[in-house]
Residue frames relative to the residue before (quaternion, step in Angstrom):
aa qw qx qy qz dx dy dz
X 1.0000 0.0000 0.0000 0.0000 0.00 0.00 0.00
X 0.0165 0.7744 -0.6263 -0.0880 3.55 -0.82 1.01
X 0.8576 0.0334 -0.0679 0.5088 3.60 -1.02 1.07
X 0.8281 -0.3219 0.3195 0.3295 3.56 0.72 0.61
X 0.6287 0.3646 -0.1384 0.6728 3.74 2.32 -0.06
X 0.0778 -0.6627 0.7410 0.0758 2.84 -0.97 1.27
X 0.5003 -0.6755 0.5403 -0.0395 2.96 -2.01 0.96
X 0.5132 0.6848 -0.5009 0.1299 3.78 -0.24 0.55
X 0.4011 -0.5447 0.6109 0.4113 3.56 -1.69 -0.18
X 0.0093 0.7231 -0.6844 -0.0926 2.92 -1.72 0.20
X 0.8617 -0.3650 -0.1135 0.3338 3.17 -2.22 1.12
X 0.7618 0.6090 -0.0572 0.2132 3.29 1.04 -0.55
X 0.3940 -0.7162 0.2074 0.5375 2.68 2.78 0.38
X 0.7125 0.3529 -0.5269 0.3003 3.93 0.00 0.34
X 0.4597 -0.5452 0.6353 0.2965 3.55 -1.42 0.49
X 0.0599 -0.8200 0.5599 -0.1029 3.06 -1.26 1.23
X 0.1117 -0.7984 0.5702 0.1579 4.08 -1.14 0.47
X 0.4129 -0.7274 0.5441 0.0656 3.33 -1.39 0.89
X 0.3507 -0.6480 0.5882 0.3334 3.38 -0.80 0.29
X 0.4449 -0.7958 0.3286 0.2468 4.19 -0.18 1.15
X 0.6518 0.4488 -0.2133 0.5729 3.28 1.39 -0.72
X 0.7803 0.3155 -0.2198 0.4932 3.92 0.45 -0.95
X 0.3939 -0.5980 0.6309 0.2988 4.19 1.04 -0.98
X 0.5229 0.7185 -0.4238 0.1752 3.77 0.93 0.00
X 0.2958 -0.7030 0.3182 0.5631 3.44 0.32 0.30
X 0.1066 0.8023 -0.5583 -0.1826 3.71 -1.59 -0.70
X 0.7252 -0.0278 -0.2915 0.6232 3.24 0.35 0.90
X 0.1433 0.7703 -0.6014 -0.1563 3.81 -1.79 0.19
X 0.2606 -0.7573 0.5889 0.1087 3.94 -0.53 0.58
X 0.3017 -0.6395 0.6738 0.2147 3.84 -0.87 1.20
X 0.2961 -0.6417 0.6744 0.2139 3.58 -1.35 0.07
X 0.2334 -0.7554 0.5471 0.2749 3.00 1.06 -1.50
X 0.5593 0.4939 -0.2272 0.6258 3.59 1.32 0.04
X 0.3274 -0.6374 0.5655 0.4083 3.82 -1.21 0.22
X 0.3786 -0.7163 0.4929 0.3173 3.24 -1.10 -0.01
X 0.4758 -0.7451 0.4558 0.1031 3.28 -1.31 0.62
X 0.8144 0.2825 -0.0221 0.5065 3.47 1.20 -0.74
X 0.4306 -0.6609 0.4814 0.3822 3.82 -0.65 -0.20
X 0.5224 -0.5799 0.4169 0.4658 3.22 -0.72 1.07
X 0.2918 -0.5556 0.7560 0.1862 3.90 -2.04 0.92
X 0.2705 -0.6080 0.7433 0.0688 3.27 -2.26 0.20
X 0.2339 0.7572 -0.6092 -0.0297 3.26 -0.74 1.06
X 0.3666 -0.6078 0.5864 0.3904 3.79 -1.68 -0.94
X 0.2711 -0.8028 0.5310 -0.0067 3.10 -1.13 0.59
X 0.6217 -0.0789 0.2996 0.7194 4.33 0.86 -0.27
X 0.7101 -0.2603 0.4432 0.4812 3.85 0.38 0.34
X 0.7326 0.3122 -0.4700 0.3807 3.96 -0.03 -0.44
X 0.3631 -0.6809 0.6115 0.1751 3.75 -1.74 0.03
X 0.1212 -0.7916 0.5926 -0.0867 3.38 -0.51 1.44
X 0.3090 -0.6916 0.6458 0.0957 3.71 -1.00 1.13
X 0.1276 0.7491 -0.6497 -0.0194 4.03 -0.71 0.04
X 0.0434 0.6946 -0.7162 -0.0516 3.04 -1.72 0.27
X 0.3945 -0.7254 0.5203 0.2180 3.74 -1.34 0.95
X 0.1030 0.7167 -0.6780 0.1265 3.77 -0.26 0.75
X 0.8488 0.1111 -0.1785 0.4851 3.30 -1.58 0.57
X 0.7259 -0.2353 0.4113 0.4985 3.91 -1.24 -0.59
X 0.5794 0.4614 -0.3954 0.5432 4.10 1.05 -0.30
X 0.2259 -0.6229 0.7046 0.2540 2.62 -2.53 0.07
X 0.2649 -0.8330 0.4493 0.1849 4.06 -0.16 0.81
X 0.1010 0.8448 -0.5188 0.0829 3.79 0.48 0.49
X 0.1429 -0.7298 0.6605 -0.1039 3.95 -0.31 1.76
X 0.6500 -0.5580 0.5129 0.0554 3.23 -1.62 1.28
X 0.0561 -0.7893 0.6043 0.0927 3.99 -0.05 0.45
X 0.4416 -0.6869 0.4560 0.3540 4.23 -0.57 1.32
């Protein structure tokens, strides 16, 4: 959980975030691909990136 968001994909290829306390959704991205991996968290310079490996790709989304 980062800030209160939890982060996964599900059966149906899109990558998706929850609100951690309520389960609400708030944000989701089709790949269009299955995924392969659980979604990762890193930092970069101070920023936070979410990723997940689905299809032959890696999808890696800025966090504000």
């Amino acid at each position: 959980m980062l800030g209160g968001l939890v982060f996964f994909g599900d059966d149906s290829g899109a990558f998706e975030a929850v609100d951690a306390r309520t389960g609400a959704p708030l944000w989701h991205f089709n790949t269009g691909q299955n995924l392969h991996a659980s979604p990762m968290s890193y930092a970069v310079n101070g920023t936070q990136y979410v990723a997940i490996a689905s299809g032959s790709d890696v999808f890696s989304f800025a966090l504000p």
